[in-house]
N, C-alpha and C positions, 0 to 999 in steps of 0.2 A: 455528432453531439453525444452519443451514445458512447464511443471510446473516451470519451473524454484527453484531449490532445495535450493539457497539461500534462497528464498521467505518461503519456507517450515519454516523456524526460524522464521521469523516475524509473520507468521500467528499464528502456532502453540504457540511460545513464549507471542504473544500481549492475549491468552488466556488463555495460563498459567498463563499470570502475573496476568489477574484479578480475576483467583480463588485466588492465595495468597495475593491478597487485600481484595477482599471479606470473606475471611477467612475462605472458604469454604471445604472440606473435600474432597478426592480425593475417585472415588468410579466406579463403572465399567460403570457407564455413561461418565462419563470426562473422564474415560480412551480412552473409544471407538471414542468419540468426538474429544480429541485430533489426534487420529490416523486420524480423517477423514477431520483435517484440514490442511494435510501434505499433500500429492501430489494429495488426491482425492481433496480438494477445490482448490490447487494451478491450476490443471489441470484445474479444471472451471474456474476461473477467468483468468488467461492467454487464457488459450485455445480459447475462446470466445474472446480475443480479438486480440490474435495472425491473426484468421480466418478472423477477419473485417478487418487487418488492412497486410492485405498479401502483398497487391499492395506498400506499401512503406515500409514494413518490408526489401521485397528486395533488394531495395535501399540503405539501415542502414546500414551502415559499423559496427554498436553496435549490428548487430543480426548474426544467427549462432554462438549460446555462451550456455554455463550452465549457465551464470548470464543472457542474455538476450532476452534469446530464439530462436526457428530456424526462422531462413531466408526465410523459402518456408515452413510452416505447411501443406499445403494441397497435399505435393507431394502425398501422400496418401490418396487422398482425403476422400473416407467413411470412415476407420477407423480414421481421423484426424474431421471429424464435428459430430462422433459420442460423441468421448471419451470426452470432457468436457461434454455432459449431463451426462456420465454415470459420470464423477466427483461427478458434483452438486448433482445426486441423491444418491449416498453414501451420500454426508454431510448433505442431506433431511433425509434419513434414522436415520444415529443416532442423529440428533437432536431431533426425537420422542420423545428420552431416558431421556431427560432432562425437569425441570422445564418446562409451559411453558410459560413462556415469556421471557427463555431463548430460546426454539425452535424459538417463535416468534423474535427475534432478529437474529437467523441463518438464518431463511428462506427469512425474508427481505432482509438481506445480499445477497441471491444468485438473488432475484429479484434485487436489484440496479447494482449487478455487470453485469446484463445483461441489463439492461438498462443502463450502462455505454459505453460497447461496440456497441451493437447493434443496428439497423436499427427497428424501426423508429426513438426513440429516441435518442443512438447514442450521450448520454451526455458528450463524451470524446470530440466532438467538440465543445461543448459550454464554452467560457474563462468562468472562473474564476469557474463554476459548477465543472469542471471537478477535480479541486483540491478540491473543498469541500467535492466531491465523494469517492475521497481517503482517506479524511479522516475520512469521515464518516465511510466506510467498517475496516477502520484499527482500531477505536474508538470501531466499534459495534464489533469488535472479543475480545477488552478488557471489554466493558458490557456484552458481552455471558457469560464470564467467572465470574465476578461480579453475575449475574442473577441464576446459574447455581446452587447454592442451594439452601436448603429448605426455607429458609429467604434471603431478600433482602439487601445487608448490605448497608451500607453509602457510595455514591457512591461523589469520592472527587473534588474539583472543576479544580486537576492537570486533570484529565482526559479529561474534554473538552478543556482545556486552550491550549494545546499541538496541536491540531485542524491548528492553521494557520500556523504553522512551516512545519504541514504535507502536506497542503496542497499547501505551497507554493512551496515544492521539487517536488511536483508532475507538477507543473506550470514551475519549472526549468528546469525539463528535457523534456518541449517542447521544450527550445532553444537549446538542446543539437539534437534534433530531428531536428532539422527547414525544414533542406534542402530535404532532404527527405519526409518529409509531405507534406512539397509544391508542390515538384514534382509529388505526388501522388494525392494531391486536397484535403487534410486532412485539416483544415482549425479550427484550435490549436491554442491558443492566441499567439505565436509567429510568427504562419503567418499571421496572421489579422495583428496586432497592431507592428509585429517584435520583433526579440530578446531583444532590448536595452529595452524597453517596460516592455515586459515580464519579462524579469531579474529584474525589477524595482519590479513590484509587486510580485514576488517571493522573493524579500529582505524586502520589507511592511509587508509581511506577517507573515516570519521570526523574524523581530525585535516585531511582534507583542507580537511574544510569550514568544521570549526572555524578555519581557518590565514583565513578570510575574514571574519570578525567584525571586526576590527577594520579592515576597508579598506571594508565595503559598510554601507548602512544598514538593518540589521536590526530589525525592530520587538524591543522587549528580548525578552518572552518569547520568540522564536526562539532569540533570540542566548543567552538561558541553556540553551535543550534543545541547542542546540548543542553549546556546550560542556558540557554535564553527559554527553553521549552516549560519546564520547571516553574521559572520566575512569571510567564505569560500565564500560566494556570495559576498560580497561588496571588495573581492581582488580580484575576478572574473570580477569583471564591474570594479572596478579602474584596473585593471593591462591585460587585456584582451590577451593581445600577450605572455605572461607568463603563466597566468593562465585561460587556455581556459576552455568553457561550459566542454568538457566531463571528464577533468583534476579533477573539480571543483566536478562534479557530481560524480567521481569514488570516490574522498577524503570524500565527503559527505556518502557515500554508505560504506564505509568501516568502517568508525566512526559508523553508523547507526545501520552494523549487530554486530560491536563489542558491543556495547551498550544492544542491544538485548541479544547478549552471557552473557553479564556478570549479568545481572538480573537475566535470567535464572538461573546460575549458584548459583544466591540469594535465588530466590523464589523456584526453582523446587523444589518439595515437590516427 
């Protein structure tokens, strides 16, 4: 519950995708890499932050889920603040296997995801960081993949363009958090600045990206979650009583992993 298994598509997927952009050859390093970015890194990067963030997880009416994780990780405490290191060092492990400065991009990856959750730095509380963080880890799993053969291939300008749509959903689902952060002391740009706030610059950020669809070449299905992302937040702040944060968030979330599936279903080689 704790890797959350939805999440296992996006990881796994955002690195599939950029070996078959990179055009890179499948071989028993990617193989193993893949497999280590499925529950062994999900486990890390939730787990770590599931652990930080226990005190208002409990609170979340959106925890105790396979989409959102448990409610109480530490019921078991030793085996629960073991098993994300034991994640990360599987995905340590077979990243050896590869290129490196495709290692070199996995293993940053497991540093920013701990400095996303964790104490000192803890950059899930800093606005606007924390969406950039997201997307930087969901960016750097589709350069692993890019990186991951013998040559470096032409890495295209959709790649980073996508960056403020990512990071603006990660910014959204503070105001689907709010009240529970708050009461916990998590202090998330929708409790500093408030939801209406936050929704703003999660829709800024959105249109950001959207505003690039028609000057980059977007495989379609990007180019419609694109733009549908935008449009689902801005009938979210116009129509509020209708269509609430978590409403908003699920319909976001469901477009997202179908989007993922059907790439896949493109590129998996």
């Amino acid at each position: 519950m704790t890797s959350r298994p939805v999440g296992w598509i996006a990881s796994v997927g955002l690195y599939r995708i950029g070996l078959a952009y990179g055009e890179v050859r499948d071989s028993a390093a990617t193989i193993v890499v893949s497999v280590a970015l499925s529950w062994p890194f999900c486990l890390y990067l939730f787990g770590l932050n599931d652990l930080a963030d226990a005190a208002s997880d409990r609170l979340n009416p959106r925890k105790d889920s396979w989409i959102h994780g448990a409610a109480d990780p530490i019921a078991q405490a030793r085996w629960a603040r073991a098993a994300p290191w034991v994640g990360g060092a599987v995905v340590a492990a077979a990243s050896v296997t590869l290129p490196f400065r495709a290692t070199a991009i996995l293993l940053a990856l497991l540093l920013l995801a701990w400095m996303y959750s964790s104490r000192p730095l803890r950059l899930k509380e800093v606005p606007i960081v924390d969406g950039i963080v997201t997307a930087a880890i969901m960016i750097g799993l589709l350069g692993a993949g890019y990186a991951s053969g013998p040559a470096l291939g032409h890495i295209p300008a959709e790649s980073w363009a996508v960056a403020p749509a990512l990071a603006g959903l990660h910014i959204y689902a503070s105001v689907v958090d709010v009240a529970s952060d708050k009461r916990a002391g998590h202090r998330t740009l929708a409790v500093r600045a408030g939801p209406r706030f936050a929704t703003a610059v999660a829709l800024a950020a959105s249109v950001a990206s959207a505003a690039t669809v028609p000057l980059l070449d977007y495989a379609p299905a990007i180019a419609l979650y694109m733009l549908f992302q935008p449009i689902v937040i801005a009938m979210a702040w116009a129509f509020p009583r209708w269509i609430t944060p978590r409403r908003a968030l699920a319909a976001l979330g469901v477009a997202g992993v179908a989007t993922l599936l059907y790439l896949l279903l493109v590129y998996l080689r």
